[in-house]
C-alpha positions as CSV (number, residue, x, y, z in Angstrom):
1,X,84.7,179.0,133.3
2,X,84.7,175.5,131.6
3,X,81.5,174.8,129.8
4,X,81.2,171.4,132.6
5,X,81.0,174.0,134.9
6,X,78.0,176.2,133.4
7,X,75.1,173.7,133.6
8,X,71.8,175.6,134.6
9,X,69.3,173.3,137.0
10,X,67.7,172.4,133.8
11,X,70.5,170.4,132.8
12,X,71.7,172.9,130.1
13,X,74.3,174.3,129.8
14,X,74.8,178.4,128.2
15,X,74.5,176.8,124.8
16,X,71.7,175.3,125.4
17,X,73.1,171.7,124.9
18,X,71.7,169.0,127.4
19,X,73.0,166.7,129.7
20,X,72.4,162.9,128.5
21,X,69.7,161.6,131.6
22,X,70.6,157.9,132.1
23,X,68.3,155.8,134.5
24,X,69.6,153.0,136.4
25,X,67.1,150.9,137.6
26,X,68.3,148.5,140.5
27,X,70.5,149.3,143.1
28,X,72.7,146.3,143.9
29,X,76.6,146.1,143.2
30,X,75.8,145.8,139.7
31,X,73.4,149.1,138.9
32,X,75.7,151.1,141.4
33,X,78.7,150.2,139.2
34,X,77.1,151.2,136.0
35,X,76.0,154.2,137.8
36,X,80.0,154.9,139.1
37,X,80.8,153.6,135.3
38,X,78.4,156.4,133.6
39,X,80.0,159.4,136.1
40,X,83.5,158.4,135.5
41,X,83.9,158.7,131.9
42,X,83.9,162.8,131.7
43,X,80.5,162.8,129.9
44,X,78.1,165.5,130.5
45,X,75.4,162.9,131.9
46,X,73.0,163.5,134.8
47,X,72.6,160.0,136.2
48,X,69.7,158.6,139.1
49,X,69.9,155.4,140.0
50,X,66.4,153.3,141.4
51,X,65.6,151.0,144.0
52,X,62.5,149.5,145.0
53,X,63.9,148.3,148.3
54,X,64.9,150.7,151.4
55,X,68.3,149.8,151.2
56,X,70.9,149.3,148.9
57,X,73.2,146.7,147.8
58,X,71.2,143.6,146.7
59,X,73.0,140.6,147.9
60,X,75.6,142.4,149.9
61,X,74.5,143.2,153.3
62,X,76.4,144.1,156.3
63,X,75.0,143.5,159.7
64,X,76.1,142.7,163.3
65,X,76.0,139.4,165.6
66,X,76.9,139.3,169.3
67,X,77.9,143.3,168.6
68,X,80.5,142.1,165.9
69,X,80.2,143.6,161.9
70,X,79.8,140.5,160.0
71,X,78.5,140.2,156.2
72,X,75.5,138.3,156.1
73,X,75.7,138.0,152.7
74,X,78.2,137.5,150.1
75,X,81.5,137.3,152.1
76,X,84.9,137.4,149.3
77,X,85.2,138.3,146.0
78,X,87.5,137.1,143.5
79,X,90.7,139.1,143.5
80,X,92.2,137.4,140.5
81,X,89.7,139.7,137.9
82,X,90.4,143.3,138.3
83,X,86.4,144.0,138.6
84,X,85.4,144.3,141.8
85,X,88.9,145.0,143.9
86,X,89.6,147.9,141.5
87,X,86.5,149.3,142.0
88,X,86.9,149.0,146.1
89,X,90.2,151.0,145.6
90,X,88.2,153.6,143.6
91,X,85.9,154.2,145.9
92,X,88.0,154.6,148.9
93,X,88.3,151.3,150.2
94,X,91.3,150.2,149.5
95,X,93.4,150.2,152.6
96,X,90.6,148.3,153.8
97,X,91.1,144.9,151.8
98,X,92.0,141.9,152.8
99,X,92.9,138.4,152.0
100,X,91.7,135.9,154.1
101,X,93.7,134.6,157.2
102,X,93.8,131.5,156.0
103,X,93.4,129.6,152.9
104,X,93.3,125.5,153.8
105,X,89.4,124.3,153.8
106,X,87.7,120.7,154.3
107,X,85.4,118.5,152.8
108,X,82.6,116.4,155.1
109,X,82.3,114.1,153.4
110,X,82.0,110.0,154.0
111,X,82.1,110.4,157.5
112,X,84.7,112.6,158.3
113,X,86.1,116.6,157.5
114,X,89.0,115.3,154.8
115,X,91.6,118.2,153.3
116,X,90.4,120.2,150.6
117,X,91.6,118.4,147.4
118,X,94.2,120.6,145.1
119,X,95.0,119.9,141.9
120,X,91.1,120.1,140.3
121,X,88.9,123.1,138.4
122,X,85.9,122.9,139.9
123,X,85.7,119.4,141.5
124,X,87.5,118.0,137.9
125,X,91.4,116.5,138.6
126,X,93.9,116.4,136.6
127,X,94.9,113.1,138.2
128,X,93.2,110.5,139.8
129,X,95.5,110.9,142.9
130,X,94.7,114.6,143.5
131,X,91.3,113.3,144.9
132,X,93.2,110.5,147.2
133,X,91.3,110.2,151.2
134,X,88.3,112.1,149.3
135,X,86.9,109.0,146.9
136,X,86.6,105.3,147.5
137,X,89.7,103.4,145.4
138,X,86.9,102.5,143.1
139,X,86.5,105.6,142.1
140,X,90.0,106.6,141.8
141,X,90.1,103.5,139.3
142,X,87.3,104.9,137.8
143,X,89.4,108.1,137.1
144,X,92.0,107.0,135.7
145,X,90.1,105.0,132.9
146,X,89.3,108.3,131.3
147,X,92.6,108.2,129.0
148,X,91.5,105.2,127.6
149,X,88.1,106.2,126.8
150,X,86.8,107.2,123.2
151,X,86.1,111.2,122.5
152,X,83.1,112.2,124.3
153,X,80.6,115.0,122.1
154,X,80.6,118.2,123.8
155,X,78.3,119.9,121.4
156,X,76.8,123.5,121.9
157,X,77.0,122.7,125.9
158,X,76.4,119.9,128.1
159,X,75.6,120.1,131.8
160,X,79.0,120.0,134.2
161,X,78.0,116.6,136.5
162,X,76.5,114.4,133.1
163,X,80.0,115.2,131.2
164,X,82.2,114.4,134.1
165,X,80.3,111.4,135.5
166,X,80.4,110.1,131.7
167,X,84.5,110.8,132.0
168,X,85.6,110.3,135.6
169,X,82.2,108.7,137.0
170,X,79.6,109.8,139.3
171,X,81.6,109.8,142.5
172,X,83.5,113.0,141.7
173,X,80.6,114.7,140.8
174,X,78.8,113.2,144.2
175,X,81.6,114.2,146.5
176,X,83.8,117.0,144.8
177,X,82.2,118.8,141.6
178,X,78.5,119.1,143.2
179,X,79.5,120.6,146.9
180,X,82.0,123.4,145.0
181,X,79.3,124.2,142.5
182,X,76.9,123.8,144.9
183,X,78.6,126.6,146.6
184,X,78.4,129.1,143.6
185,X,74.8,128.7,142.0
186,X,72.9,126.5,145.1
187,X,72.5,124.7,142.1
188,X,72.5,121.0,140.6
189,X,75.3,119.6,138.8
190,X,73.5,117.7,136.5
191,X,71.7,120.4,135.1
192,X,74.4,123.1,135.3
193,X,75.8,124.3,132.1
194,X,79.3,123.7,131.6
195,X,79.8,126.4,128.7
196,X,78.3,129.1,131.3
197,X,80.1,128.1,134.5
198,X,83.0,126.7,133.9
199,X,83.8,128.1,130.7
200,X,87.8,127.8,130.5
201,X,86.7,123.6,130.8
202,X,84.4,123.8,128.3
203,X,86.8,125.4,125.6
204,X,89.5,123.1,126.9
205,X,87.6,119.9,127.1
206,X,87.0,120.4,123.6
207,X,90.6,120.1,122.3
208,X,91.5,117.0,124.7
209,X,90.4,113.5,124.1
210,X,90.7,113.1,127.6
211,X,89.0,115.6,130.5
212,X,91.9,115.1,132.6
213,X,94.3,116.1,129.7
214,X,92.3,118.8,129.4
215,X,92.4,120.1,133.3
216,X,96.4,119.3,133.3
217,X,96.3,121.8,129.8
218,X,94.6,124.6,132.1
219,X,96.4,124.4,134.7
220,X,100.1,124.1,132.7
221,X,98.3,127.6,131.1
222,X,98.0,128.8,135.3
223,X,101.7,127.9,136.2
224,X,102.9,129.5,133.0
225,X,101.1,132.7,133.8
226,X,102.7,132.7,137.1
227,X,99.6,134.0,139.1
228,X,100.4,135.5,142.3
229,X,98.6,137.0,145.6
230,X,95.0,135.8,147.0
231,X,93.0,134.5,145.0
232,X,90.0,135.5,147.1
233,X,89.5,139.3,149.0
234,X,87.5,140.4,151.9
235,X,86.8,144.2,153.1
236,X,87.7,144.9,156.7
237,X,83.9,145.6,157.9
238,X,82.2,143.5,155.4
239,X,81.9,142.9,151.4
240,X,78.4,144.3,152.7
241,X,80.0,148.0,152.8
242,X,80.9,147.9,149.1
243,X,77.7,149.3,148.3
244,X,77.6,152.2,150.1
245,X,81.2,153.7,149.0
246,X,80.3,153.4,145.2
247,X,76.6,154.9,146.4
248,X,78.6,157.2,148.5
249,X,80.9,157.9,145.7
250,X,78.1,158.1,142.5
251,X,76.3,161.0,145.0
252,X,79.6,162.5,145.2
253,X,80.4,162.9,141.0
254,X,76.3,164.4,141.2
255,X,74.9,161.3,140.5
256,X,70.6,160.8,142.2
257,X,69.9,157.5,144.0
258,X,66.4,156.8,145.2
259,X,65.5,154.6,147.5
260,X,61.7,152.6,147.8
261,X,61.0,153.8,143.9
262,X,60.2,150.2,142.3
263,X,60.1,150.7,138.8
264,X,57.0,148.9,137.4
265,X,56.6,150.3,133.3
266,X,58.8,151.4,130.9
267,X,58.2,152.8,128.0
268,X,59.8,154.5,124.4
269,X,58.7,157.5,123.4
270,X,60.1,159.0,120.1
271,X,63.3,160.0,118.5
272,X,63.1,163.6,118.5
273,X,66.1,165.7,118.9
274,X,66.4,167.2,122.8
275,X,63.5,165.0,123.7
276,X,63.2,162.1,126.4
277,X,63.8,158.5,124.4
278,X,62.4,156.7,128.1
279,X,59.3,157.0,130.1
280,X,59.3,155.0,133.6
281,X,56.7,154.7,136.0
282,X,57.2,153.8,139.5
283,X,54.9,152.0,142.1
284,X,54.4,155.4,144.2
285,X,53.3,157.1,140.9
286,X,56.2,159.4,139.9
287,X,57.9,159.3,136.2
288,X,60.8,159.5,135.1
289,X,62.4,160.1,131.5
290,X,65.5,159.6,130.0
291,X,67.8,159.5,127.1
292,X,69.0,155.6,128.3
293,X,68.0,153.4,130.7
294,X,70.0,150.5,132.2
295,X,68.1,147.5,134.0
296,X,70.0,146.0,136.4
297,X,67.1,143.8,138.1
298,X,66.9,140.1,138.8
299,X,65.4,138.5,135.6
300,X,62.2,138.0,136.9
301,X,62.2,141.5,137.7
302,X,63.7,142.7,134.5
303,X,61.1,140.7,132.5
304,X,58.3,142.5,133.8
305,X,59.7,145.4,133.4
306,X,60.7,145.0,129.5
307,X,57.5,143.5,129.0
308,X,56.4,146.3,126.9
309,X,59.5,147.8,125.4
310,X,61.2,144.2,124.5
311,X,58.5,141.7,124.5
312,X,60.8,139.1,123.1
313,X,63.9,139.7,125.9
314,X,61.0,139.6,128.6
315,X,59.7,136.0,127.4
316,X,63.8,134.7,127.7
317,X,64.3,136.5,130.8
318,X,61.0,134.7,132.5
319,X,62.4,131.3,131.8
320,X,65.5,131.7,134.0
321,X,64.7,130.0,136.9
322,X,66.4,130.7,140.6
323,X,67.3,129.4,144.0
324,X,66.4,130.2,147.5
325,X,68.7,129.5,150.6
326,X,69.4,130.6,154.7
327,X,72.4,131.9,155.9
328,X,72.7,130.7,159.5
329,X,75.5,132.9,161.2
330,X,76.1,132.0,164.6
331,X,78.2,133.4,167.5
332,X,79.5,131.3,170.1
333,X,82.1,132.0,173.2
334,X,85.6,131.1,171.4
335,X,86.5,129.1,174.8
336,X,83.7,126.7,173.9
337,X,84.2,126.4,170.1
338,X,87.3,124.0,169.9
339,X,87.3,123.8,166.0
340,X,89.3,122.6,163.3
341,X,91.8,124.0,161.7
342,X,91.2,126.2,158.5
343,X,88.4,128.1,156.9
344,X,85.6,126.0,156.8
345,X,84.2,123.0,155.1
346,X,81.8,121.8,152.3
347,X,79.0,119.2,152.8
348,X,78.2,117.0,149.4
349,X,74.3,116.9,149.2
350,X,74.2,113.0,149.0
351,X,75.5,112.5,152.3
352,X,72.0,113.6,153.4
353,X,73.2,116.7,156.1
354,X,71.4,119.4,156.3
355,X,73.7,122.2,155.6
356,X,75.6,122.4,152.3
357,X,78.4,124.7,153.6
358,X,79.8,125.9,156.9
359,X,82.6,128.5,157.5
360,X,84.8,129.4,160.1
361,X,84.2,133.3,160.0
362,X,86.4,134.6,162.5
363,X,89.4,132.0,162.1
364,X,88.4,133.0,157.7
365,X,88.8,137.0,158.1
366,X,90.9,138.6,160.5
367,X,89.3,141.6,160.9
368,X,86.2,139.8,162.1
369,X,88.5,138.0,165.3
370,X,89.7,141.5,166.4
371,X,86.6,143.1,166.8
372,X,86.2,140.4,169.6
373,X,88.8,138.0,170.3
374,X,86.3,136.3,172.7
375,X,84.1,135.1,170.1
376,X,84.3,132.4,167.0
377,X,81.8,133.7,164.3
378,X,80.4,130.6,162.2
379,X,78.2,131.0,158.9
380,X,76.6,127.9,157.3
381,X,74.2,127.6,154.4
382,X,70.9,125.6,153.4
383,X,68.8,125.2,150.6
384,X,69.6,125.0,146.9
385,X,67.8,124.5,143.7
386,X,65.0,121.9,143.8
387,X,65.8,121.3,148.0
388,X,64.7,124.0,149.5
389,X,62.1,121.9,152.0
390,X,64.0,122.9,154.9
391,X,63.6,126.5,153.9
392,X,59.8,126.0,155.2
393,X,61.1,125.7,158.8
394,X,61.6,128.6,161.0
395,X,64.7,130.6,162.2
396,X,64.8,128.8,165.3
397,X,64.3,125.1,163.6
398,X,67.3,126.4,161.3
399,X,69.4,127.2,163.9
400,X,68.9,124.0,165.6
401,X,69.6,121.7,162.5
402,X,72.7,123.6,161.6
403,X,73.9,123.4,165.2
404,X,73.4,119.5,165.0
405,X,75.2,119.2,161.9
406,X,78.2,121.5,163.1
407,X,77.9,118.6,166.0
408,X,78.4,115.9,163.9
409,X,81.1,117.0,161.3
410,X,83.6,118.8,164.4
411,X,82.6,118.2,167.8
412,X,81.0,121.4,168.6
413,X,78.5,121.1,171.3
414,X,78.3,124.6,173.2
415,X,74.9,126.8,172.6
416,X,75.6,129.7,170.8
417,X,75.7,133.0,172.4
418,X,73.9,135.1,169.4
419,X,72.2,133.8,166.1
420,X,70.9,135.0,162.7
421,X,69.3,133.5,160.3
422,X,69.3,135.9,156.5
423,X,66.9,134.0,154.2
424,X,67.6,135.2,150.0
425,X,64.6,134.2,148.6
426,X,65.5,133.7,144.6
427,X,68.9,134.3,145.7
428,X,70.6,133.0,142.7
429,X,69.8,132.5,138.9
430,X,71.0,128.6,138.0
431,X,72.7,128.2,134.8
432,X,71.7,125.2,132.7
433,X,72.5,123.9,129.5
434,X,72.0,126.6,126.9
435,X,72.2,129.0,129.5
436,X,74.9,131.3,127.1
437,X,72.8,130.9,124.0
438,X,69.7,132.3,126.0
439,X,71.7,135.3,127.0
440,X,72.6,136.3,123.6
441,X,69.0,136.1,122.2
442,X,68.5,138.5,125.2
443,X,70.9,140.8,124.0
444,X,69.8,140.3,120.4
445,X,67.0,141.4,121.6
446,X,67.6,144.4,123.7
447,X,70.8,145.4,121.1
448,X,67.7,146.3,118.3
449,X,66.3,148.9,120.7
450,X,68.4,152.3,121.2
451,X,69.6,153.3,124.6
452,X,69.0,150.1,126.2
453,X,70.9,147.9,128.3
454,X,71.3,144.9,131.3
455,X,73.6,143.7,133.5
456,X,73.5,141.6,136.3
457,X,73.7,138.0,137.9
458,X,71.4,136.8,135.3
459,X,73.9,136.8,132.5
460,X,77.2,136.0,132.8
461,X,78.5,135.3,136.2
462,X,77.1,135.4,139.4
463,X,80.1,136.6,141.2
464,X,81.1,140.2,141.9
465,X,83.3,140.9,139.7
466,X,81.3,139.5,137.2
467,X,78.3,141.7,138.0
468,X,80.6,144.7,137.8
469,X,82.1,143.2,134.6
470,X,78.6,142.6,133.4
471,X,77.6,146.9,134.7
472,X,80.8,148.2,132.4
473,X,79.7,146.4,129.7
474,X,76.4,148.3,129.6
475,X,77.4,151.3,130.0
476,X,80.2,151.1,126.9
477,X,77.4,149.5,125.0
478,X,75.3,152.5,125.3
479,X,78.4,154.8,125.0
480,X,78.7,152.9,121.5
481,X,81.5,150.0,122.7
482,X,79.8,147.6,119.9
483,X,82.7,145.5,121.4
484,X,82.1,145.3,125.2
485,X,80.1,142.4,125.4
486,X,82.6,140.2,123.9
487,X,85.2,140.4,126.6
488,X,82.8,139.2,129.4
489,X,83.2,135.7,130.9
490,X,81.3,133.4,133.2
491,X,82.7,133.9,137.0
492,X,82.3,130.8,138.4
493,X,83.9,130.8,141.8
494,X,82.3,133.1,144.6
495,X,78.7,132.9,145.9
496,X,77.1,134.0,149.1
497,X,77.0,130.7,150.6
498,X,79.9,131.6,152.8
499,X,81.4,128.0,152.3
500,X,84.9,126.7,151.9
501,X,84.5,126.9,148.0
502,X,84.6,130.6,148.1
């Protein structure tokens, strides 16, 4: 028999060698892939992953409207990193992706749903006419001055919508840049860092006099690269059941998950060989020790928890700050719901609606319109960072303002059938300028003290794959990988929000 085979329920195996105990505390997509990473690298490692709530899964949640699965949290992922579609075909779920039904999405904007521009990263054209029937002629003029304007400073970072208006003026940031990034972090544009979020302009602005050189430059390096296939993916049933296949799949390798254990201290004990590095405490009073622990919390969350083992990493993570927001998702009879064509549409905060997103779901994902051709499934999204008033209202309040605002922008006028409203409270850390910088002192920190590691939205992405990117890391970091954290990049393109800018 194979020595993996002979381990004892002390974790030893007939030599008397120990299993390496790893703790995972946090149970959303990103602590379940650490968890998955830690199983699948044929260590001898007895894993158990933590989580204070009853379920698991963080900000992916499945649920049902009108009797239909819907998500009724983040819906797509990005399909162009490996991440997060790898690790669905890993866990079993691969027969079960899909693209979505469509791809064309709106803009409400100055009165009226206008085509999705093309032709932009993140709001930011290439050309002034790639945002023609979007902006006024002024500010298409206003574009095109930007080759003929002096080098503007880029420094160590610079917020996305102060660079841009400087380059293009404010009217892309107003009507293009703020909805689509308003759609990632529920965030400002004014205060979102560039070097964090849209990284690939950043480095590129950098080299160009001009930012609309330095857009054409990145997407010369797309067309050369020849990407192919969706750029986005869903999961027949719901992102929401990624979650439990890698839980399902981490209980399978022998991995422990516990639910309603919220970790609350954290301690190192000594160095001694064959003894625990970690002590954790839990809220219900149990302890736990371990050899390494990963913390894969919200940074609120992870700072109280490192409050004693990194004092300096706690202080960081306290200052990152987060957004609230409702996801409205609505069923109404499809006989009734005579809407546009395409996915959905974004609303630009100035033009003073409501809701900052809508989508489409049923006419989005085509596994959602075969559960029940008879119904059109419609998601919409309020509240971001510093406007969250109209999260004070109540579910019924919500409803009603998303329903007048869905109205206004297509027409739609019947009363839906079935309606849920999914409030994230601190839904989603913002990004501002220095954002990257804060992260590595973090990781400074943390890197100084042995078996330690985080992962998570907090740090560099708050997309899928980058959580999962963000989970790997860890884990090769505590396997000794002094390189892992070097290959990880800021995901700025998927949020929960549900909008046409996933």
């Amino acid at each position: 028999m194979r020595e993996a085979d002979t381990v004892t329920k002390t974790g030893r195996d007939r030599r008397g060698h120990r299993d390496r105990k790893v703790l995972v505390v946090g149970g959303g997509i990103a602590g379940l892939a650490a968890a998955h990473r830690l199983l699948d690298g044929g260590e001898r490692v007895q894993v158990t992953v933590l989580e204070a709530d009853e379920r698991l899964g963080g900000k992916l949640r499945a649920g049902e409207i009108a009797g239909a699965r819907v998500d009724l949290g983040a819906e797509s992922m990005l399909a162009r990193r490996p991440e997060a579609v790898g690790l669905a075909r890993e866990v079993g779920l691969g027969d079960r992706l899909q693209p979505p039904s469509t791809a064309t999405a709106s803009i409400w904007t100055r009165g009226a749903l206008r085509p999705m521009p093309k032709g932009h990263v993140m709001g930011v054209p290439g050309t002034a006419d790639a945002l023609a029937g979007v902006l006024s002629d002024e500010g298409l003029r206003r574009i095109r001055r930007d080759d003929h304007l002096p080098p503007t400073h880029l420094g160590e970072d610079v917020a996305v919508g102060k660079y841009v208006t400087a380059r293009l003026g404010r009217e892309v940031v107003d009507r293009l840049v703020e909805p689509l990034l308003g759609g990632v972090y529920a965030g400002d544009a004014n205060l979102i860092s560039m070097r964090s979020a849209v990284p690939q302009l950043f480095d590129e602005a950098a080299k160009h006099v001009s930012l609309t050189e330095a857009v054409r430059a990145i997407q010369e390096r797309a067309a050369a690269n020849q990407q192919v296939g969706p750029v986005f993916m869903g999961i027949e049933g719901g992102i929401g059941t990624l979650p439990g296949a890698v839980a399902d799949a981490v209980r399978a390798k022998g991995g422990e998950i516990l639910l309603g254990e919220r970790a609350t201290s954290l301690t190192m004990r000594g160095h001694t060989e064959g003894a625990a590095q970690w002590r954790l405490g839990t809220e219900s009073g149990r302890t736990f020790e371990a050899d390494q622990v990963v913390v894969a919390l919200p940074a609120r969350a992870a700072a109280s928890l490192l409050r004693t083992a990194s004092p300096m990493a706690s202080q960081e993570l306290r200052r990152i700050e987060y957004a609230s927001m409702a996801l409205i998702t609505m069923a109404f009879r499809a006989s009734e719901a005579d809407l546009p064509d395409g996915s959905g549409f974004l609303v630009p905060p100035v033009d003073g609606h409501t809701i900052k997103a809508a989508t489409f779901a049923s006419r989005k994902w085509g596994w959602i319109a075969e559960q029940n051709p008879e119904l059109m499934v419609v998601r919409t999204s309020v509240g971001r960072y510093g406007d969250e008033k109209d999260l004070a209202r109540d579910d019924n309040d919500l409803v009603d303002l998303s329903r007048q605002d869905l109205r206004e922008a297509t027409g739609l006028n019947a009363a839906p059938v079935d309606a849920h409203v999914t409030r994230w409270k601190d839904g989603l850390p913002q990004y501002p300028v220095g954002h990257a910088a804060r992260v590595d002192r973090i990781r400074g920190h943390i890197a100084q003290i042995p078996g330690l590691a985080v992962c998570g939205a907090a740090y560099d992405g708050v997309g899928i794959p980058a959580c999962i990117a963000s989970a790997y890391a860890a884990v090769d970091t505590l396997r000794g990988d002094s390189g892992a954290l070097d290959e990880l990049k800021a995901d700025p393109v998927q949020s929960m929000h549900g909008g046409a800018g996933e």
